[in-house]
PDB file of N, H, CA, C and O in Angstrom:
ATOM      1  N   UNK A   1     -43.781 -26.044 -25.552  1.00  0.00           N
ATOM      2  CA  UNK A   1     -42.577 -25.459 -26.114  1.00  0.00           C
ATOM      3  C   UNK A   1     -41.341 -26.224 -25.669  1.00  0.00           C
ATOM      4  O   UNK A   1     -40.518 -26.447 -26.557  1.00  0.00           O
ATOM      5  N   UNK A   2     -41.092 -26.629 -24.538  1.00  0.00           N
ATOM      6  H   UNK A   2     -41.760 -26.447 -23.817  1.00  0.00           H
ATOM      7  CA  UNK A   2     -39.969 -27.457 -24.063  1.00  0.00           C
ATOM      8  C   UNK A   2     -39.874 -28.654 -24.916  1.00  0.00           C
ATOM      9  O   UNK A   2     -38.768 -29.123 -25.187  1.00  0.00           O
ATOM     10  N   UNK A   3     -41.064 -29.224 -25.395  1.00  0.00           N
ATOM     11  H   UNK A   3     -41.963 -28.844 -25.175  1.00  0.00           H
ATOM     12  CA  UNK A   3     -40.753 -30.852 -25.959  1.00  0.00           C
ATOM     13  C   UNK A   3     -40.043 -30.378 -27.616  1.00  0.00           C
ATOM     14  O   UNK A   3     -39.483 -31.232 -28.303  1.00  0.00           O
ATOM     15  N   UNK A   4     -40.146 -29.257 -27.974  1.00  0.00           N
ATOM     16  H   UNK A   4     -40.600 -28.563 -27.416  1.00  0.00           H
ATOM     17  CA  UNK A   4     -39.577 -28.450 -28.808  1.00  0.00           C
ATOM     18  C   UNK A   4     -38.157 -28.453 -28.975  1.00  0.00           C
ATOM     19  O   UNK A   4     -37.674 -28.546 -30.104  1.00  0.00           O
ATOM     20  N   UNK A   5     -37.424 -28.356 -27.919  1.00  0.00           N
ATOM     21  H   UNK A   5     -37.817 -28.280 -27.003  1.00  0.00           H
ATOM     22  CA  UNK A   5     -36.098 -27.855 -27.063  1.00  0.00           C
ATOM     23  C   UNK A   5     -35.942 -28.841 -27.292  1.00  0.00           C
ATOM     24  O   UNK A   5     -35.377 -29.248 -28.307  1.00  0.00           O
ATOM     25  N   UNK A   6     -36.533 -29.695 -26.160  1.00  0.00           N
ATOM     26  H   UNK A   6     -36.993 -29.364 -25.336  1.00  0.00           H
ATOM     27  CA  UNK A   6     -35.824 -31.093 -25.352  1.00  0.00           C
ATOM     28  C   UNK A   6     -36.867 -31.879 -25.929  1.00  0.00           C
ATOM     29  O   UNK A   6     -37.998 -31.851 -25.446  1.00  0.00           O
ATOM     30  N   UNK A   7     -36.612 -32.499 -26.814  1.00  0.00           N
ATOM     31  H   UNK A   7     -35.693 -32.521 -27.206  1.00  0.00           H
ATOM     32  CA  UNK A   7     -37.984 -33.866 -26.819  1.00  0.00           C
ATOM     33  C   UNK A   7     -37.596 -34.778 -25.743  1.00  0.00           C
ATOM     34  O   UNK A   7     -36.600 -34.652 -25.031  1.00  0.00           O
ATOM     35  N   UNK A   8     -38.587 -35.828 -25.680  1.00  0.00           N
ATOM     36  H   UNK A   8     -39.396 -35.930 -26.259  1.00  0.00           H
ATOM     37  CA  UNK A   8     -38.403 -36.796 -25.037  1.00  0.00           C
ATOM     38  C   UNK A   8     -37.495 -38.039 -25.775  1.00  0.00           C
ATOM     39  O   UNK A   8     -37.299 -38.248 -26.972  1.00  0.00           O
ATOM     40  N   UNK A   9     -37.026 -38.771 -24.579  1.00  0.00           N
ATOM     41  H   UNK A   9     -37.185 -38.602 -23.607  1.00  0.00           H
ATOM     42  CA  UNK A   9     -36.002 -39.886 -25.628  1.00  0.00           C
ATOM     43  C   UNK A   9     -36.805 -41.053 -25.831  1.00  0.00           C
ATOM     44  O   UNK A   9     -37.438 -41.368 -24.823  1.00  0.00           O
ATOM     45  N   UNK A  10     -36.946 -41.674 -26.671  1.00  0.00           N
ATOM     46  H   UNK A  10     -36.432 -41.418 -27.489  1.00  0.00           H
ATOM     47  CA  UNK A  10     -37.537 -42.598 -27.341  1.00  0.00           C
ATOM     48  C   UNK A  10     -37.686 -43.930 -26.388  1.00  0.00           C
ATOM     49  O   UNK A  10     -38.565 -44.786 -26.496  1.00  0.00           O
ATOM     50  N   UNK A  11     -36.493 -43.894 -25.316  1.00  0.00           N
ATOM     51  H   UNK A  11     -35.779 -43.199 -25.228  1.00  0.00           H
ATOM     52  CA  UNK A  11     -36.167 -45.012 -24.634  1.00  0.00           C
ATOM     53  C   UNK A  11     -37.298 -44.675 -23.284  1.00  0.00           C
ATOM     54  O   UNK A  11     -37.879 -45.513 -22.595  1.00  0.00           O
ATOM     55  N   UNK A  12     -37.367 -43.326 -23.197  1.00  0.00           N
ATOM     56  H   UNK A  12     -36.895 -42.645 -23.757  1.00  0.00           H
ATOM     57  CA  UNK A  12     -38.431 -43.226 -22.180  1.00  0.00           C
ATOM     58  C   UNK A  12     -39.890 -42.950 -22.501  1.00  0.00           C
ATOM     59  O   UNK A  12     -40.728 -42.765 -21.619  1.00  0.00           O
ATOM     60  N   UNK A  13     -40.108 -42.935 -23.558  1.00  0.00           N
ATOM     61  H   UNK A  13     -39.427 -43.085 -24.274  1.00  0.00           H
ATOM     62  CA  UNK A  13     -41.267 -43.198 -24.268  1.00  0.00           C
ATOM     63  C   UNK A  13     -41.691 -44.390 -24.687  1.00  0.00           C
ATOM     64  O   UNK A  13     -42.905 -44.446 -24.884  1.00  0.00           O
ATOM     65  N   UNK A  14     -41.033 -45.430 -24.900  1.00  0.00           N
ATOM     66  H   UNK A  14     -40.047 -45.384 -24.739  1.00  0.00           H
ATOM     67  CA  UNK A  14     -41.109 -46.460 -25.063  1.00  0.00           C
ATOM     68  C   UNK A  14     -41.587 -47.566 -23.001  1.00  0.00           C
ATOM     69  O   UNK A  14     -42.334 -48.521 -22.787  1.00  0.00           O
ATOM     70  N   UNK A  15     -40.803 -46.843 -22.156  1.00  0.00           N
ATOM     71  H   UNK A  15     -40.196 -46.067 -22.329  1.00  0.00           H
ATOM     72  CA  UNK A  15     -40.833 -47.260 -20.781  1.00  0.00           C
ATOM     73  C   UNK A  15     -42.006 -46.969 -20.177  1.00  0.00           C
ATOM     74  O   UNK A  15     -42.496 -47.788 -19.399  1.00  0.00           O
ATOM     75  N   UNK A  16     -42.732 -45.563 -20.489  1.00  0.00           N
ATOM     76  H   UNK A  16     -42.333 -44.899 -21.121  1.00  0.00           H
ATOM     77  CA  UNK A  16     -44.042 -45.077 -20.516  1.00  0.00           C
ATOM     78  C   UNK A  16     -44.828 -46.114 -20.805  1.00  0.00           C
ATOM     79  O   UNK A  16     -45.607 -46.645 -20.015  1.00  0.00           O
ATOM     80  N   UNK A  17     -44.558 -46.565 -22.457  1.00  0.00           N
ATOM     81  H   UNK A  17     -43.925 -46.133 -23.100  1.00  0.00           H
ATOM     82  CA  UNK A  17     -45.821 -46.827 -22.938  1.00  0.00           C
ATOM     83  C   UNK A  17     -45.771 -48.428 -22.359  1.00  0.00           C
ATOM     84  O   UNK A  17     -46.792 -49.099 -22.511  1.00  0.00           O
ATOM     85  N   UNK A  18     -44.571 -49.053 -21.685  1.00  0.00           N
ATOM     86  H   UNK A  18     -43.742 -48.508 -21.561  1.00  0.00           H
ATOM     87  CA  UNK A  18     -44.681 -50.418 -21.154  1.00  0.00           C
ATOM     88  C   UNK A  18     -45.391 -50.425 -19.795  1.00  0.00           C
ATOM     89  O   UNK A  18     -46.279 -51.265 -19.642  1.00  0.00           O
ATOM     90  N   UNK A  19     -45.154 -49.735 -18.967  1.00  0.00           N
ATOM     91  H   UNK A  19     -44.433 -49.053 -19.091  1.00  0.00           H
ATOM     92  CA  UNK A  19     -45.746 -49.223 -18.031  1.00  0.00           C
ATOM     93  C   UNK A  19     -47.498 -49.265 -18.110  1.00  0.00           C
ATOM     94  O   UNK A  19     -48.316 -49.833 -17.386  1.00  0.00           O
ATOM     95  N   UNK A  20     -47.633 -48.547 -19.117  1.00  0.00           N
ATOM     96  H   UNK A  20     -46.969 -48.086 -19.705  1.00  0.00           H
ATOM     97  CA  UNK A  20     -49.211 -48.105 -19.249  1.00  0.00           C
ATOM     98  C   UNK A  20     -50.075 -49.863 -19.650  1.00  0.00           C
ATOM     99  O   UNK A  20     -51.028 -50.497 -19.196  1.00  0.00           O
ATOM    100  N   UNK A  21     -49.055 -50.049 -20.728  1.00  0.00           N
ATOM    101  H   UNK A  21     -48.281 -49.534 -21.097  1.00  0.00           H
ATOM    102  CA  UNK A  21     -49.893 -51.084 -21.254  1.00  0.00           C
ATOM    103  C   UNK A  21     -49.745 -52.415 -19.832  1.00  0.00           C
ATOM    104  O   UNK A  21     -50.716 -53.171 -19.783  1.00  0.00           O
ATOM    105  N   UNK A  22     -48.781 -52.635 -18.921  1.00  0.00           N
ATOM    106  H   UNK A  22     -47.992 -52.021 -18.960  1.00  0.00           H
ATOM    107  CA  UNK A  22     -48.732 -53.709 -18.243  1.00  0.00           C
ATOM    108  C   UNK A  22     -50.051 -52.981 -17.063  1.00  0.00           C
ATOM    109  O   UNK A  22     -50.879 -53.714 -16.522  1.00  0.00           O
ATOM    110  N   UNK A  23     -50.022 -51.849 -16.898  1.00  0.00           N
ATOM    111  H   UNK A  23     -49.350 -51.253 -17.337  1.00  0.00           H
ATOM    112  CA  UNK A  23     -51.430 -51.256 -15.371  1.00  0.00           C
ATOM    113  C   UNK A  23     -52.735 -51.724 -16.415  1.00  0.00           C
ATOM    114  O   UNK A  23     -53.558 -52.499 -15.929  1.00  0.00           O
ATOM    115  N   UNK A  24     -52.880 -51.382 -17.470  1.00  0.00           N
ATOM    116  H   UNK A  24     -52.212 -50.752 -17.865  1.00  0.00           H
ATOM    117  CA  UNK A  24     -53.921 -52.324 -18.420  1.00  0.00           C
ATOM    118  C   UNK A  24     -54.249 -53.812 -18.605  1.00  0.00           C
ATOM    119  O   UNK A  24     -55.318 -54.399 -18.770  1.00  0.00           O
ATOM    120  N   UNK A  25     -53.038 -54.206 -18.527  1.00  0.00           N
ATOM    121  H   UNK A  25     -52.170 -53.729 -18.393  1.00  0.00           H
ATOM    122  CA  UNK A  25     -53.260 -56.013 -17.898  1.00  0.00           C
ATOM    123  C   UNK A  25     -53.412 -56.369 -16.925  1.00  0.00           C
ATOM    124  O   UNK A  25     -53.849 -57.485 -16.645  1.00  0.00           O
ATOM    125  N   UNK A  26     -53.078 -55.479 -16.128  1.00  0.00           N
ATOM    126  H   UNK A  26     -52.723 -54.572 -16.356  1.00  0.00           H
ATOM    127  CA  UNK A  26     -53.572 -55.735 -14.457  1.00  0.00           C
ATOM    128  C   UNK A  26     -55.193 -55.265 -14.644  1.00  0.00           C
ATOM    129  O   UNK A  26     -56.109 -56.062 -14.846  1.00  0.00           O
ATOM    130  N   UNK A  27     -55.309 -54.107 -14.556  1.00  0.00           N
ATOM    131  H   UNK A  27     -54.564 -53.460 -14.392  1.00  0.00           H
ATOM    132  CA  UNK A  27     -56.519 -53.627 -14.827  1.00  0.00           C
ATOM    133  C   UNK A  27     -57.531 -55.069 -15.497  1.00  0.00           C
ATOM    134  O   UNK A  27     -58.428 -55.410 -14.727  1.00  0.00           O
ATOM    135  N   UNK A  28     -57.448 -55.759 -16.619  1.00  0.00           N
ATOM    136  H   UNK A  28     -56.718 -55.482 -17.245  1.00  0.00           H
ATOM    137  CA  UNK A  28     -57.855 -56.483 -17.476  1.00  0.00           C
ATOM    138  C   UNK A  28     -58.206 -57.714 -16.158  1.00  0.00           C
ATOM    139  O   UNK A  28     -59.292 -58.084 -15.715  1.00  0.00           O
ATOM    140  N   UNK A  29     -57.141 -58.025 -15.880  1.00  0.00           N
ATOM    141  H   UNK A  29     -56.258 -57.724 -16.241  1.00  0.00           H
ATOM    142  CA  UNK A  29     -57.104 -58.926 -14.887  1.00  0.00           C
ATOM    143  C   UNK A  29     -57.949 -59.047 -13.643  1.00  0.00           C
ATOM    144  O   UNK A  29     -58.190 -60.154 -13.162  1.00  0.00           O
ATOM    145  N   UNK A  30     -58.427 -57.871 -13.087  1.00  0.00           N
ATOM    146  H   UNK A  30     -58.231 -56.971 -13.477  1.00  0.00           H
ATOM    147  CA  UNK A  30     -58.700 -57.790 -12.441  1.00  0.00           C
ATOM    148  C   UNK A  30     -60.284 -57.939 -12.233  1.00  0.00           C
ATOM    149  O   UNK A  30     -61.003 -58.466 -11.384  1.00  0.00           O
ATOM    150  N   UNK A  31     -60.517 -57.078 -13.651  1.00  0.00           N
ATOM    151  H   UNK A  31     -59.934 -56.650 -14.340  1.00  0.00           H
ATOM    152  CA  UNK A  31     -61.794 -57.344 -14.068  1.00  0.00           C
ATOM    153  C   UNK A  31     -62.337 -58.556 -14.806  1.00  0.00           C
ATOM    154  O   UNK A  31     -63.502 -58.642 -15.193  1.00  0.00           O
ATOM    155  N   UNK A  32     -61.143 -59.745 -15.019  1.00  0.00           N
ATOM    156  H   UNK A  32     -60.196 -59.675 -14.705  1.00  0.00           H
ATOM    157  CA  UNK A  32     -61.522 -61.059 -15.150  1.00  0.00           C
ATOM    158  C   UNK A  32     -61.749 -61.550 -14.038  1.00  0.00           C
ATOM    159  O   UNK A  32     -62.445 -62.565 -14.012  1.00  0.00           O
ATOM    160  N   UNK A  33     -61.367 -61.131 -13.097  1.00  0.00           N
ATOM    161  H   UNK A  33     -60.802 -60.306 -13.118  1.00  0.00           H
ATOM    162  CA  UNK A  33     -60.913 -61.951 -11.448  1.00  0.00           C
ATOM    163  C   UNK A  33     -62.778 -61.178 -11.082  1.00  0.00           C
ATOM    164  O   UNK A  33     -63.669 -61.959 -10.748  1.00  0.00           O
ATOM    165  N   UNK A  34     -62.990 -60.080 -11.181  1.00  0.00           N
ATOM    166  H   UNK A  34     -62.265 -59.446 -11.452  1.00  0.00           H
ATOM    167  CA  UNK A  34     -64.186 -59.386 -10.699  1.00  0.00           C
ATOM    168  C   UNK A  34     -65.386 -60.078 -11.343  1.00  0.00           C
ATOM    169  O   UNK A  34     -66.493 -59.875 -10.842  1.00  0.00           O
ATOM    170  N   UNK A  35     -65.303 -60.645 -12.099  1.00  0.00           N
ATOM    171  H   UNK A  35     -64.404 -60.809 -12.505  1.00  0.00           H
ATOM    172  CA  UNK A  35     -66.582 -61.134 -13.380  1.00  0.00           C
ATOM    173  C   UNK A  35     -66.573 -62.708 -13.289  1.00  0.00           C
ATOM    174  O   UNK A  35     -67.412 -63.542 -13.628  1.00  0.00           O
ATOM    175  N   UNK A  36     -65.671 -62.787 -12.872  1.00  0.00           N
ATOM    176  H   UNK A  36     -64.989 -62.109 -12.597  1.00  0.00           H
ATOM    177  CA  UNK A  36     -65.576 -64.698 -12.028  1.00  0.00           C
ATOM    178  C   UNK A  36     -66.223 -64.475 -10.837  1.00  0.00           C
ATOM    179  O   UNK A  36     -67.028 -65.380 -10.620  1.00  0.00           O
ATOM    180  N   UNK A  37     -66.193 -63.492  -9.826  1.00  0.00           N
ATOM    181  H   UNK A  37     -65.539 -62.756 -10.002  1.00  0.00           H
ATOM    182  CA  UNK A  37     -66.509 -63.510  -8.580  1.00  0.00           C
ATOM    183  C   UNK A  37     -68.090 -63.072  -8.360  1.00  0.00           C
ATOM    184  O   UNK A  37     -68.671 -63.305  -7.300  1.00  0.00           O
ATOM    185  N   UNK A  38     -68.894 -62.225  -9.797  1.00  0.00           N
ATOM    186  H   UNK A  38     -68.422 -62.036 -10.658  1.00  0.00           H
ATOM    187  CA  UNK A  38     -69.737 -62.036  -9.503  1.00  0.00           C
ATOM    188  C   UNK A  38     -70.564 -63.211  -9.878  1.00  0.00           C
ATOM    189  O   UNK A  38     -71.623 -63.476  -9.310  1.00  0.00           O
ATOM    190  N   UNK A  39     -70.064 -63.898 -10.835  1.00  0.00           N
ATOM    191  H   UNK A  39     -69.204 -63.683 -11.297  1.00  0.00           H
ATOM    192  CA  UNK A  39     -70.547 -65.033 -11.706  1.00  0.00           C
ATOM    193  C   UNK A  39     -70.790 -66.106 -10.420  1.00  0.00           C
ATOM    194  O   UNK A  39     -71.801 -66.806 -10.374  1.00  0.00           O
ATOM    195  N   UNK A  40     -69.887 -66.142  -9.528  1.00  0.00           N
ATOM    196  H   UNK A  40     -69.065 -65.573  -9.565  1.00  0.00           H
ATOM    197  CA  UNK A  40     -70.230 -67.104  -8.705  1.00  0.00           C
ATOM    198  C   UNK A  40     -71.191 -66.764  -7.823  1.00  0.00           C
ATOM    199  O   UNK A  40     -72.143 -67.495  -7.550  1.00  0.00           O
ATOM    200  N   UNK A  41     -70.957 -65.464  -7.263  1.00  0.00           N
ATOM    201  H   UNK A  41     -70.184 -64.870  -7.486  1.00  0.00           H
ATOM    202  CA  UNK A  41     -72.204 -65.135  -6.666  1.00  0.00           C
ATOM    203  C   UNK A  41     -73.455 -65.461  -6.813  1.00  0.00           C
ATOM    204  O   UNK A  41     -74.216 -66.206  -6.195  1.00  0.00           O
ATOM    205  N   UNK A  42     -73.592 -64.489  -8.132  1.00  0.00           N
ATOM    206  H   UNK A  42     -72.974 -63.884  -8.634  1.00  0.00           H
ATOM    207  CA  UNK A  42     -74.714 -65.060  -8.871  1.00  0.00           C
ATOM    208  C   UNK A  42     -75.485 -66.199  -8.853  1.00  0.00           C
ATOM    209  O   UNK A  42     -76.714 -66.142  -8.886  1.00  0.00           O
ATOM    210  N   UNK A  43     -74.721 -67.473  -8.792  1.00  0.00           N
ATOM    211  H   UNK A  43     -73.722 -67.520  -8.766  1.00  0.00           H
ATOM    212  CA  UNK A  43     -74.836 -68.875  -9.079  1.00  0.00           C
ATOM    213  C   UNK A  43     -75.349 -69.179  -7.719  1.00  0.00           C
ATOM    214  O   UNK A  43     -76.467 -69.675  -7.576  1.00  0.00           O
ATOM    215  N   UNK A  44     -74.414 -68.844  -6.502  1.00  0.00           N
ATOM    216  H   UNK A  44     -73.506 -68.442  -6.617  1.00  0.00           H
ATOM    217  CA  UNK A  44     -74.773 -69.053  -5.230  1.00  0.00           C
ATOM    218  C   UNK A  44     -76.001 -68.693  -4.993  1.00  0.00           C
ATOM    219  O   UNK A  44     -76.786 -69.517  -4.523  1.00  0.00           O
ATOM    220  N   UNK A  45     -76.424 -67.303  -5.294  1.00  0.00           N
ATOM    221  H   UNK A  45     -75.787 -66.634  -5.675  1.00  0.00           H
ATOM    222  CA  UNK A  45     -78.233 -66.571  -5.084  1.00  0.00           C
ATOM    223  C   UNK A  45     -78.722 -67.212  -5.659  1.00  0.00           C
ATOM    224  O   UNK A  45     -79.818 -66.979  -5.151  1.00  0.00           O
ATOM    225  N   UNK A  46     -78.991 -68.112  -6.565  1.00  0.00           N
ATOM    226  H   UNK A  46     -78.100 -68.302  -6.978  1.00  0.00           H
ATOM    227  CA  UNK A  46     -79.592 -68.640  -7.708  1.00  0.00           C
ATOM    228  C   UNK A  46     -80.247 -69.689  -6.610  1.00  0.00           C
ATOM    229  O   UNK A  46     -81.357 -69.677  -6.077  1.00  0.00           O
ATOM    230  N   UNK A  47     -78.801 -70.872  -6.437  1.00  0.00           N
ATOM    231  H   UNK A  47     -77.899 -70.881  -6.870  1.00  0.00           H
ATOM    232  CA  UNK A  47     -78.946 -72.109  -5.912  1.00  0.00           C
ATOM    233  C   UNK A  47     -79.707 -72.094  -4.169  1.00  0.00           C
ATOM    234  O   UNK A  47     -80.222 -73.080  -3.640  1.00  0.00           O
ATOM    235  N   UNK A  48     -79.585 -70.704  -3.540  1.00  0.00           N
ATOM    236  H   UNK A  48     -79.167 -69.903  -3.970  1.00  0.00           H
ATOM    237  CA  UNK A  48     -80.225 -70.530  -2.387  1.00  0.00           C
ATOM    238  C   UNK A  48     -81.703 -70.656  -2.649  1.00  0.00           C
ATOM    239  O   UNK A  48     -82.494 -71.490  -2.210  1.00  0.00           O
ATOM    240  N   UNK A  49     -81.986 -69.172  -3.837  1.00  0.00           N
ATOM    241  H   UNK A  49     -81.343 -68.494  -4.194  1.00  0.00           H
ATOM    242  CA  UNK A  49     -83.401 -68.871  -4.307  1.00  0.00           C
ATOM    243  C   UNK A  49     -84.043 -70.392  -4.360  1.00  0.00           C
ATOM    244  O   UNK A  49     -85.133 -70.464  -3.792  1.00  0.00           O
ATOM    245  N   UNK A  50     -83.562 -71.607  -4.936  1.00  0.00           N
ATOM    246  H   UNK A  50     -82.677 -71.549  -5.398  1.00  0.00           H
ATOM    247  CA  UNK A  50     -84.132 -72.775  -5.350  1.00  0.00           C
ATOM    248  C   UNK A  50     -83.934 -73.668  -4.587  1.00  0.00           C
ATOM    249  O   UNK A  50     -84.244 -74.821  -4.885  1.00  0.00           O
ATOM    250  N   UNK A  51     -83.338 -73.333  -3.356  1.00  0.00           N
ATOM    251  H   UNK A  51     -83.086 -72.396  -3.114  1.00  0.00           H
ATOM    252  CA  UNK A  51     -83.329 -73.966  -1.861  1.00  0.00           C
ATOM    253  C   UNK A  51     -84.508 -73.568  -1.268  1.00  0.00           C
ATOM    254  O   UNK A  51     -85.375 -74.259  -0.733  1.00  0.00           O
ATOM    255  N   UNK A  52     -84.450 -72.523  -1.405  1.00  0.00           N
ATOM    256  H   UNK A  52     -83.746 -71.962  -1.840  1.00  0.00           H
ATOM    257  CA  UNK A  52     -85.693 -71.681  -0.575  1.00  0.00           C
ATOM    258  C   UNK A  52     -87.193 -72.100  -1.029  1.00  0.00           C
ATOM    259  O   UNK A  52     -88.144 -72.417  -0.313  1.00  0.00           O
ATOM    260  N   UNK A  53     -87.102 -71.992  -2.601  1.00  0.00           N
ATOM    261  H   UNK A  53     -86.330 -71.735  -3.183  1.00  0.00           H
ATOM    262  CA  UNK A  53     -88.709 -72.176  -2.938  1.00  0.00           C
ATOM    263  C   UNK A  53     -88.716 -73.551  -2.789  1.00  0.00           C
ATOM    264  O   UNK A  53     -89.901 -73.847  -2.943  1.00  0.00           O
ATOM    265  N   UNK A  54     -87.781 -75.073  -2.475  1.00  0.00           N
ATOM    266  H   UNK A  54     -86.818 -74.833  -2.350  1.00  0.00           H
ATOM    267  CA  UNK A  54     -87.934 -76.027  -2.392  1.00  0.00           C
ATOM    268  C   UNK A  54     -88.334 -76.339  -0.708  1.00  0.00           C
ATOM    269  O   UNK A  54     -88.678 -77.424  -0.239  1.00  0.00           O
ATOM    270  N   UNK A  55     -88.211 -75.361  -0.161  1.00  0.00           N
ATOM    271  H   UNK A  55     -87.931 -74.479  -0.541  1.00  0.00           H
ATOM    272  CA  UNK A  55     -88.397 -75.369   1.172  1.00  0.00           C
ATOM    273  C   UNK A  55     -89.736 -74.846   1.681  1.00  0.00           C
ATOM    274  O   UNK A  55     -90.115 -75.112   2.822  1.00  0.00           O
ATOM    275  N   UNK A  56     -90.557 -73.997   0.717  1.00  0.00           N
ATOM    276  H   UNK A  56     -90.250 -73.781  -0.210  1.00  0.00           H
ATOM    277  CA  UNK A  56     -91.772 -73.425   0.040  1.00  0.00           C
ATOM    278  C   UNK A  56     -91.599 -71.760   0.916  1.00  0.00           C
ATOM    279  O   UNK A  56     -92.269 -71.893   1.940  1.00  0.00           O
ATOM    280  N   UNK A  57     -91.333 -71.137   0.907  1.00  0.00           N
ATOM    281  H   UNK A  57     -90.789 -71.030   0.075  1.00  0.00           H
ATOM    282  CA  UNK A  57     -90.756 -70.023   1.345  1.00  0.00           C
ATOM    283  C   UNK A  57     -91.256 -69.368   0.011  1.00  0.00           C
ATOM    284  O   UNK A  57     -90.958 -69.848  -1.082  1.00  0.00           O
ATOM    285  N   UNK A  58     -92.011 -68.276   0.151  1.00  0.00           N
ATOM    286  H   UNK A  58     -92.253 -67.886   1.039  1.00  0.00           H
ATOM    287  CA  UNK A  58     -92.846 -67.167  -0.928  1.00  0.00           C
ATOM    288  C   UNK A  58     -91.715 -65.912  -0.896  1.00  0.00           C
ATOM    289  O   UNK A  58     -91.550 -65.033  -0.049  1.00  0.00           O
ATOM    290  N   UNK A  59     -91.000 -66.187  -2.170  1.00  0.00           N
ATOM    291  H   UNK A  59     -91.134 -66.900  -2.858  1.00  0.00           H
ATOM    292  CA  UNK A  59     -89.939 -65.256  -2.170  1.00  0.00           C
ATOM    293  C   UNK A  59     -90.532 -63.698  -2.579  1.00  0.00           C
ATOM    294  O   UNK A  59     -89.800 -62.717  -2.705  1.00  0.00           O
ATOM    295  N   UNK A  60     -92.034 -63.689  -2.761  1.00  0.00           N
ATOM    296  H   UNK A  60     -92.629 -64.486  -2.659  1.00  0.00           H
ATOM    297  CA  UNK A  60     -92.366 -62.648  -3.302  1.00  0.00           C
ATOM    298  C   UNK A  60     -93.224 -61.945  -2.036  1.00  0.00           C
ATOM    299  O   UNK A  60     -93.595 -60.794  -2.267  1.00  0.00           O
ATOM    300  N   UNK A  61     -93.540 -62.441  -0.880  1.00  0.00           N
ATOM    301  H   UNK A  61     -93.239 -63.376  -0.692  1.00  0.00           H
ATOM    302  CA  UNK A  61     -93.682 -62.330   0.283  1.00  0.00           C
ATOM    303  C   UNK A  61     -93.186 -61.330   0.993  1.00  0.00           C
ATOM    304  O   UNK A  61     -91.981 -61.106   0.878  1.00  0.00           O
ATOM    305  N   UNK A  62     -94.051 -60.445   1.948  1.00  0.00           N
ATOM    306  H   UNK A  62     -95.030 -60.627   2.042  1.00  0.00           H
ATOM    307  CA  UNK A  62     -93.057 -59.320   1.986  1.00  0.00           C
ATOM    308  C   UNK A  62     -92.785 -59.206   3.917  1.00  0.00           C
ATOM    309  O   UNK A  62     -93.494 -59.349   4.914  1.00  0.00           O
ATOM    310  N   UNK A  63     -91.718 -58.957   3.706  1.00  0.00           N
ATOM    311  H   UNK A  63     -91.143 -58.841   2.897  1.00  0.00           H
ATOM    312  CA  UNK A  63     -91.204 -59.840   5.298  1.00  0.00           C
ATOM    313  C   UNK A  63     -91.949 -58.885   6.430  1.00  0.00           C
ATOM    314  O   UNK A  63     -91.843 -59.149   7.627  1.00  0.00           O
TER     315      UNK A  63
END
């Protein structure tokens, strides 16, 4: 009922929606920055795993 009365002003609806959309590019960002970092991981376990079986180490071996 108040936004009835008093709407909101356009200028702060507009500041909202800059707000929202820039925590979304961070957000975005972050999860580019997160998906690079697992990617490398990844790559790293990979290149160990094929250290290891070159070293003959039975990765299926149970410690």
């Amino acid at each position: 009922m108040d936004e009835v009365l008093d709407p909101p002003l356009v200028e702060d609806l507009m500041r909202e929606a800059a707000t929202q959309l820039q925590q979304l590019q961070q957000l975005q960002q972050q999860n580019q920055q997160l998906a690079q970092q697992a990617n490398l991981e990844r790559q790293r376990a990979e290149r160990l795993a094929q250290r290891l079986q070159e070293m003959g180490a039975d990765m299926n071996a149970e410690l």
